[in-house]
N, C-alpha and C positions, 0 to 999 in steps of 0.2 A: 378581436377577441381579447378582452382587457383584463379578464377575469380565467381563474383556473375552471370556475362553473360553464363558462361560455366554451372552453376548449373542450372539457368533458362531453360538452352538449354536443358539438361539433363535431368530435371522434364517432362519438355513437350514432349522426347523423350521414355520415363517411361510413362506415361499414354497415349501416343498414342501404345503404345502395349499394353499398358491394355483396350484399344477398350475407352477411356474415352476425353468427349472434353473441359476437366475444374478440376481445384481443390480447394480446398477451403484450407486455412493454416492459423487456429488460432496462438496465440500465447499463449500458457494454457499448459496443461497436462491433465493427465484422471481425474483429484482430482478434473479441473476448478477452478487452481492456480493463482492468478497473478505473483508471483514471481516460476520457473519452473525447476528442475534440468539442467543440462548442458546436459543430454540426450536429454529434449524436448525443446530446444532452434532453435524448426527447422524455424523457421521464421527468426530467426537470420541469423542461415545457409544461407537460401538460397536468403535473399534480401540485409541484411549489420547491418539491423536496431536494433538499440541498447534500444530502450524503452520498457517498463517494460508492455505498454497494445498496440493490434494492429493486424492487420490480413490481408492476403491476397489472391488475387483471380488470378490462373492462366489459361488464355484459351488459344487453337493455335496460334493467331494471337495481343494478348493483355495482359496485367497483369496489377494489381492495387493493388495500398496497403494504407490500413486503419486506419488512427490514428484520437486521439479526437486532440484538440487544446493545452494541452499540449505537444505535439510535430509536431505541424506544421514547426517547423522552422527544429529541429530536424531529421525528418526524409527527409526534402530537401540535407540536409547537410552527409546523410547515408546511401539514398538507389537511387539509377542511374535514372532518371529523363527520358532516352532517353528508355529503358526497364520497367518502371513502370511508372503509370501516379498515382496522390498521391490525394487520397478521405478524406474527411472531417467527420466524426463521430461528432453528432449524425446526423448532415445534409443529410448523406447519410448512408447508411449497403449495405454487400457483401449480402443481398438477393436482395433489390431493385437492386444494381449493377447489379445482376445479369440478371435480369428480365431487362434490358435493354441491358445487352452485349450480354447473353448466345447463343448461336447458335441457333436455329431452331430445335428441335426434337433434342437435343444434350446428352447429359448423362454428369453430373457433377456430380464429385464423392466428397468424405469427409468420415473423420473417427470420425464414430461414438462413438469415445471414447474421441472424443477432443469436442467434441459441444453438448450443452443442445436440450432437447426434443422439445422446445420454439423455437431454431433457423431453425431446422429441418423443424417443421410446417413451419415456415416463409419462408424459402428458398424452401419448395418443391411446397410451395403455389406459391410461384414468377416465377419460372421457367415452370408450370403449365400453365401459360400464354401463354410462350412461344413454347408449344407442347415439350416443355425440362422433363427432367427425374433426381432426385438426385439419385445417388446410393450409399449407403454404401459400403467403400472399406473393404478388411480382413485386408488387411495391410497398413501398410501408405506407400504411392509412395516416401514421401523425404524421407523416413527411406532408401528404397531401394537403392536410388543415394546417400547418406552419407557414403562416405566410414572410413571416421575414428568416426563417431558416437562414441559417449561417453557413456559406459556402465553407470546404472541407481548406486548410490552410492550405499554402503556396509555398512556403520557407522551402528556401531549399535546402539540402543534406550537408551537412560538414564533416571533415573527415576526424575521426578520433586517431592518434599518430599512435604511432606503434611505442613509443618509448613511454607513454600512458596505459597502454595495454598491455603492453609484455609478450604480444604474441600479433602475430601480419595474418591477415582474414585471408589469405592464402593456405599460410598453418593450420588454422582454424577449419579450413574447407575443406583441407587432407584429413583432419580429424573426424571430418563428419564421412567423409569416403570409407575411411578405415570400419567405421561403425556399420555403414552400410554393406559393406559387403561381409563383413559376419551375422547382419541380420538376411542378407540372399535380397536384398534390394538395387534398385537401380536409382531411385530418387526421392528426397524427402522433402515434406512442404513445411513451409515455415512460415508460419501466420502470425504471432505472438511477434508484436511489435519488438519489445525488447529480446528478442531472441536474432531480429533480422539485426538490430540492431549494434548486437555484439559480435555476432558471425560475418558482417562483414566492416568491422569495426568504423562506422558513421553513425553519425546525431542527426538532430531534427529538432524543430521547434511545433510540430503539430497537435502536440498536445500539451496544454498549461501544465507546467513541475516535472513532466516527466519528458528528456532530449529524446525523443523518437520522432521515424518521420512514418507517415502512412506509407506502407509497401506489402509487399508478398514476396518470397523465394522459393525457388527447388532448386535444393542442391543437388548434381550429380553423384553419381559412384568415381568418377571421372575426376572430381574435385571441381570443376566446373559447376556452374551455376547460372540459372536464370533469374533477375529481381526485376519485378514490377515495379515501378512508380511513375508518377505523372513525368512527364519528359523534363518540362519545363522547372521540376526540384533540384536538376542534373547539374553542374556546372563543370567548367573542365578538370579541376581539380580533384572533385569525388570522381570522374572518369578514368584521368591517370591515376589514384589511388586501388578502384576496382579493376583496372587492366586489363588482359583481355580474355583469360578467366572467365570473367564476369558477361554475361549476356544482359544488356538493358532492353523492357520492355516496357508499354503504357503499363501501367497498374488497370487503367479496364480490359487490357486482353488477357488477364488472369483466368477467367470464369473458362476460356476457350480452348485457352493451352492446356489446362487437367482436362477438358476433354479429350487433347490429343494425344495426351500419353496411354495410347491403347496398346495393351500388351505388355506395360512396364508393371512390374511391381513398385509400390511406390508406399511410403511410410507416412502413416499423418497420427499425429497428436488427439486422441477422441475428447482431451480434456481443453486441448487451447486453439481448435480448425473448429469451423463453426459446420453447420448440418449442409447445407452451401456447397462446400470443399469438398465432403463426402459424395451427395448427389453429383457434381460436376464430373468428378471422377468414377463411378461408378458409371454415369453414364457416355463414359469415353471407355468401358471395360479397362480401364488398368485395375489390375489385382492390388488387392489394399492389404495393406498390414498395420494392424494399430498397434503402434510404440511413440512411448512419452518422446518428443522435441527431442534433440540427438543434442541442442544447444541446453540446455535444461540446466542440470548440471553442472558441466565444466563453467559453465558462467556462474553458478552458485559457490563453485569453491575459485576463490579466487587467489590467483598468483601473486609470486613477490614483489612483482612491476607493482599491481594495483592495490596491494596491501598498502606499501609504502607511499602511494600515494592518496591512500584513505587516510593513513596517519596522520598526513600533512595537512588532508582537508579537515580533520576531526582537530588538530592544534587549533588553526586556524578559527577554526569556527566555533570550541573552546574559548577564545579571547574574545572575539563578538559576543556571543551570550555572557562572559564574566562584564563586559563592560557592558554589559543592557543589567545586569541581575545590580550592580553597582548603583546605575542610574538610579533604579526603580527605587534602591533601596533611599534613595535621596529625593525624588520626584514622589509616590505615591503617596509618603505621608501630609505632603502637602493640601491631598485634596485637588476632586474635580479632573484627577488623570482615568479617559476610556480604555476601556479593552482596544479598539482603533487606534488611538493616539499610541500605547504602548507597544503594538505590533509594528507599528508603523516604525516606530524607532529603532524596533529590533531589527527588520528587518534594512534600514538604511547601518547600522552598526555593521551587519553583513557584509554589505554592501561598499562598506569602504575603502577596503583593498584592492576594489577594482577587478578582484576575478570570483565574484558572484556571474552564473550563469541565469541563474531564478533561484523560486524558493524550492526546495522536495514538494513540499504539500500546500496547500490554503492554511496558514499559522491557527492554531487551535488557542485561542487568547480570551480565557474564561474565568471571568471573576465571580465570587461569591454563586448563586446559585449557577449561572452560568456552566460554571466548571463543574460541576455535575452530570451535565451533558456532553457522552464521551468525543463526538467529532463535531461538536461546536465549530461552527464558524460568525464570528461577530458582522453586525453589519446596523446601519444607520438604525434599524426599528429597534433592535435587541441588544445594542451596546449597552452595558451597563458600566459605573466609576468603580474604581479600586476603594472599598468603602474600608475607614477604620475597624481594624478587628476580624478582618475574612481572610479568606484564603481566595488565592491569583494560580490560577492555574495554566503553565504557558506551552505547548507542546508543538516545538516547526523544527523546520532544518535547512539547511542551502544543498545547491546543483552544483557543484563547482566541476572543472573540467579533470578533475583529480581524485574526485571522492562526491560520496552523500552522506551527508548527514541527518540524524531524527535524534532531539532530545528533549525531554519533559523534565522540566522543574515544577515545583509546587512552591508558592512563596507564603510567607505572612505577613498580611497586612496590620502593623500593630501588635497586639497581644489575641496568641490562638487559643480558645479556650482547649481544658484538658483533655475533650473527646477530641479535638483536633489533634492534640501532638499522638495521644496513644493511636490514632487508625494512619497515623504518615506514618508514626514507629512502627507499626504493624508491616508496612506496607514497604520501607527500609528494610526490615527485616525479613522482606522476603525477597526483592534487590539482592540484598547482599548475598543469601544464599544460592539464587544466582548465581552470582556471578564468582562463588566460592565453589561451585559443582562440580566435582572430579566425577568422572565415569567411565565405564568399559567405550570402547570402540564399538558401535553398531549401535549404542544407546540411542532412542527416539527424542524430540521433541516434544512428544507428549509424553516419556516418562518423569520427565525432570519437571513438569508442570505443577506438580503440588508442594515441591520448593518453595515457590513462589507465594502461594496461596494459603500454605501450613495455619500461619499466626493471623490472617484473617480469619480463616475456619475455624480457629479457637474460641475466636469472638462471635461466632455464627454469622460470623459476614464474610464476602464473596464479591468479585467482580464478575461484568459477562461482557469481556472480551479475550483474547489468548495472551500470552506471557510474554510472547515475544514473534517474530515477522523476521523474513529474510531483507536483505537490502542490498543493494544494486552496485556496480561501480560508475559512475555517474550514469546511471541508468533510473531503474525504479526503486523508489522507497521500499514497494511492499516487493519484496519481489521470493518466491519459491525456487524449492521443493519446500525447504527445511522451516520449520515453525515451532515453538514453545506452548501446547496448547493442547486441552483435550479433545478439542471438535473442530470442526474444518481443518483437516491435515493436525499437523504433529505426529505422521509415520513415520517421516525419511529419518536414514540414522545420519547423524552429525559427523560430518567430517573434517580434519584441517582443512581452515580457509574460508569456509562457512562463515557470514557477518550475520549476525541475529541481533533486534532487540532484546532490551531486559525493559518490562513496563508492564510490574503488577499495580493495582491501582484499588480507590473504593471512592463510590460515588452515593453521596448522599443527598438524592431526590429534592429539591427545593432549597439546599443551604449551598454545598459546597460540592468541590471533587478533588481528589488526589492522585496523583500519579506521577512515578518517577521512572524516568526514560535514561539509559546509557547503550551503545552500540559494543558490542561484543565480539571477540573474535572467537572459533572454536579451533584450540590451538593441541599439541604433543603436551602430555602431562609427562612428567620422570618422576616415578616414584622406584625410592631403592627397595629392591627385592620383588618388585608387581609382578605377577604371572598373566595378566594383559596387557593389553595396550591401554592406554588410558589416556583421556582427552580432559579439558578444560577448556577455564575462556580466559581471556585477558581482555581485560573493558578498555575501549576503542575514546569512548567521550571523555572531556576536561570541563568539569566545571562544577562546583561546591553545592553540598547538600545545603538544603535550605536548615541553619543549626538551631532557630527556635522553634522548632517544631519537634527536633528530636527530644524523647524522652530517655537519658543516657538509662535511666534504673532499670529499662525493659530493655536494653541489651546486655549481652554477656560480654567474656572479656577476648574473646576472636572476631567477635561481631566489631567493638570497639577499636581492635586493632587493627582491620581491615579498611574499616573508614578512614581510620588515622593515616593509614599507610596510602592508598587514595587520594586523602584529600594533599599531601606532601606532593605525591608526584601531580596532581591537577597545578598546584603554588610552582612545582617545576618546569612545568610546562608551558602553562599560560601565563605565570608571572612576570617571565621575561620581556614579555608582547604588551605588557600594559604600566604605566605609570601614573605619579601622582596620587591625587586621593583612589583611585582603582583600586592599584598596586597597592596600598594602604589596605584597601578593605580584603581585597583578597585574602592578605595575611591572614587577618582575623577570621575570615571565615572557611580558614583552610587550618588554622593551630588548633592542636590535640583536643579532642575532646572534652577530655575530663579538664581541661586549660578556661581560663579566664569567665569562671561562673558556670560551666556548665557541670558541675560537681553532680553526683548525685544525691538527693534526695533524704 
């Protein structure tokens, strides 16, 4: 099956022997991942589409595929236009879809191990309409049609040390105890990869950018705990780390042992346990109580241990990207430099220290129209050169075993004409406020979100992505509760310790894209005389605005002062880490503003 048309044909050929008239094909895993082993990349399989969130719905005579507006452009350019017609999230969902396609009295199947308890209700309520029927499959039908399906990784588990963490998964297990017996529970299950992850502080390499390894937990009230994983991930090291505590199981006797917990009250996550977890448990009669991940949280606000050591990975990786933004600044004008070649560099810049673990993400390495398409990833068909006169758009980060990183710069290539510097001005000037945002204590993510977006809305323009993402400690990039954003989340109120992007952006469809990325902390604000509390951020990244691009006339003079103040501590920080012609350019692309031509107007 050489072809995305021959798998479609194949699917649909597969589920009409299985008596089925539809299927449903997340993009996740049983964990409900957004980033997913090369096992459960079946949506990739079977449509072309290369983005990291998205889903789709196949029936006899139709198919459709679901992405948000991060990848409207994207998934035109990856998945077959004449076999898929391309839906809009959050505008539309494959339950609505459905409940307008699905046949009549039809039977549309799904696996219950890829979709939460929430979408189920949704989708069997929609098809319900229709006198249609969901059915839970045993097996998944593209597994069936995969013939070289990619076994699930082997790595085995490493331990992350407590002097990284700031707290021994012992701690960490009593915390989740104390929680449970104020919520009148006996056990809680922990599916969410990065949650096993940090709770019983171990890595993994099973999934590309992000240190997780495939497993399941329930923790006691006891502080004890059960963890599933394959045997053979085990070695003695993560044994005497887990101690004895810790109860080791296969990861396939998961499905069994929620059956056996009959009679226990038991906690599970209806947002990150998949429909699976509930059924398994439901039919073992343990009484369920649905409350968010008990890990959630306290891994979102992170301690002094892993602050300190994000600082160190954000220096670090501040000087790598100064010395690639350097390079380029020497190399591009040359002519005949890819989107590839210059990824490729960055990421060996990374890498030179010797304590690169991987990248955060697939490098978003987008020139000219490229960079218009928000999760771009380049690759032999679609590489395009750093052409004189465009804009370079470069968005990645590293896994180090101390910190993650994610930062976007936007570069020019040559001379940017004036609609280019006015929408990065724009687009700075909503960065800065940002990262300039004093507010009450319990303020949301999505109140601060039109900060960001103010001086594009002036211009009647807009992006459609969110402002900003939680991130991990050497964990996940994207990682929750907390968010900068009107839609998908931005409820949780921000608290000390909280890591957030800042990365408002504007993309213009066929020419160009912009966007500037910096990691944020949400820190104690002291203002004399406040009658609340009040929080701020203090920005986490090192490394210099791209200065031909800014238009200094469209800032004021705090906006001004802020960059200046910025761009000094980036020269103090990273400066020391680099020499020679670098260290040269830095200077200059870190001195005053209003300094050496960049006067206003």
């Amino acid at each position: 099956m050489s072809t995305h048309e021959d798998r479609l044909k194949a699917l649909r050929e597969e589920l009409a022997r299985r008596k089925l008239d539809g299927f449903v094909v997340p993009l996740t895993d049983e964990h409900m991942s957004e980033y997913v082993g090369a096992y459960a990349q079946r949506l990739a399989w079977l449509t072309g589409f290369q983005g990291s969130a998205g889903s789709a719905v196949v029936l006899p005579a139709e198919a459709a595929i679901f992405v948000d507006g991060r990848y409207t452009l994207q998934v035109r350019e990856q998945v077959d236009g004449k076999h898929w017609s391309y839906q809009s999230v959050p505008q539309t969902s494959t339950a609505q879809w459905l409940e307008e396609h699905a046949p009549g009295g039809g039977r549309i199947g799904y696996d219950p191990w890829l979709h939460t308890r929430g979408w189920v209700t949704a989708a069997r309520k929609a098809l319900a309409a229709k006198g249609a029927e969901l059915v839970a499959v045993d097996t998944n039908p593209v597994d069936a049609i995969w013939p070289d399906r990619p076994a699930p990784s082997k790595a085995r588990l490493v331990v992350q040390p407590d002097e990284l963490t700031g707290k021994s998964s012992a701690a960490k297990r009593a915390d989740i105890a104390d929680w449970l017996t104020a919520k009148g529970a006996d056990a809680a299950v922990l599916s969410a990869l990065d949650s096993i992850a940090w709770a019983f502080n171990i890595r993994g390499q099973d999934v590309d950018r992000t240190p997780v390894a495939l497993a399941y937990a329930v923790v006691h009230d006891d502080a004890t705990a059960d963890l599933y994983v394959a045997p053979d991930k085990i070695d003695d090291a993560v044994r005497a780390h887990l101690g004895n505590g810790v109860r080791l199981h296969d990861r396939a006797a998961f499905e069994a042992a929620l059956e056996a917990l009959e009679g226990k009250t038991v906690a599970v996550d209806p947002e990150r346990a998949v429909a699976a977890i509930f059924a398994a448990l439901e039919a073992g009669k343990a009484r369920l109580i649905e409350e968010r991940d008990p890990v959630v949280l306290p891994k979102a606000i992170k301690n002094p241990v892993e602050i300190a050591g994000h600082k160190a990975a954000q220096a670090r990786d501040g000087a790598a990207l100064s010395r690639f933004l350097h390079w380029l600044s020497v190399e591009a004008p040359k002519g005949g430099l890819d989107e590839i070649q210059a990824s490729d560099k960055l990421q060996a810049l990374r890498a030179e220290g010797g304590l690169l673990k991987d990248l955060s993400f697939d490098t978003i390495s987008g020139a000219g129209p490229n960079g218009a398409v928000v999760h771009y990833r380049a690759s032999d068909e679609t590489k395009r050169v750093l052409e004189p006169n465009s804009l370079y758009l470069v968005d990645s980060g590293g896994q180090y075993q101390d910190g993650t990183t994610d930062v976007t710069r936007t570069v020019a290539i040559g001379t940017p004409t004036r609609e280019m510097r006015d929408r990065y001005t724009r687009v700075l000037k909503g960065h800065v406020a940002i990262a300039r945002a004093v507010f009450p204590h319990g303020t949301r993510g999505g109140q601060l979100d039109i900060l960001a977006r103010q001086y594009l809305w002036a211009a009647g323009l807009d992006y459609a992505h969110g402002t900003g993402h939680g991130v991990g400690a050497y964990l996940s990039v994207h990682e929750g509760p907390q968010r900068i954003a009107t839609f998908g989340g931005g409820d949780e109120p921000l608290q000390p310790g909280m890591i957030l992007s800042n990365e408002p952006g504007y993309y213009k469809a066929g020419e160009y894209g912009i966007r500037i990325e910096n990691l944020i902390l949400t820190v104690p604000q002291a203002i004399d005389g406040a009658e609340k509390e009040m929080l701020g951020f203090e920005t986490l990244t090192f490394a210099p605005y791209e200065r031909a691009l800014i238009d200094t006339a469209m800032l004021d003079a705090g906006e001004i002062a802020w960059i200046d103040a910025y761009h000094a501590q980036v020269n103090a920080v990273v400066g020391p880490q680099l020499d020679g012609d670098a260290a040269v350019w830095l200077r200059r692309q870190t001195a005053p503003l209003l300094e050496s031509g960049d006067s206003r107007p």
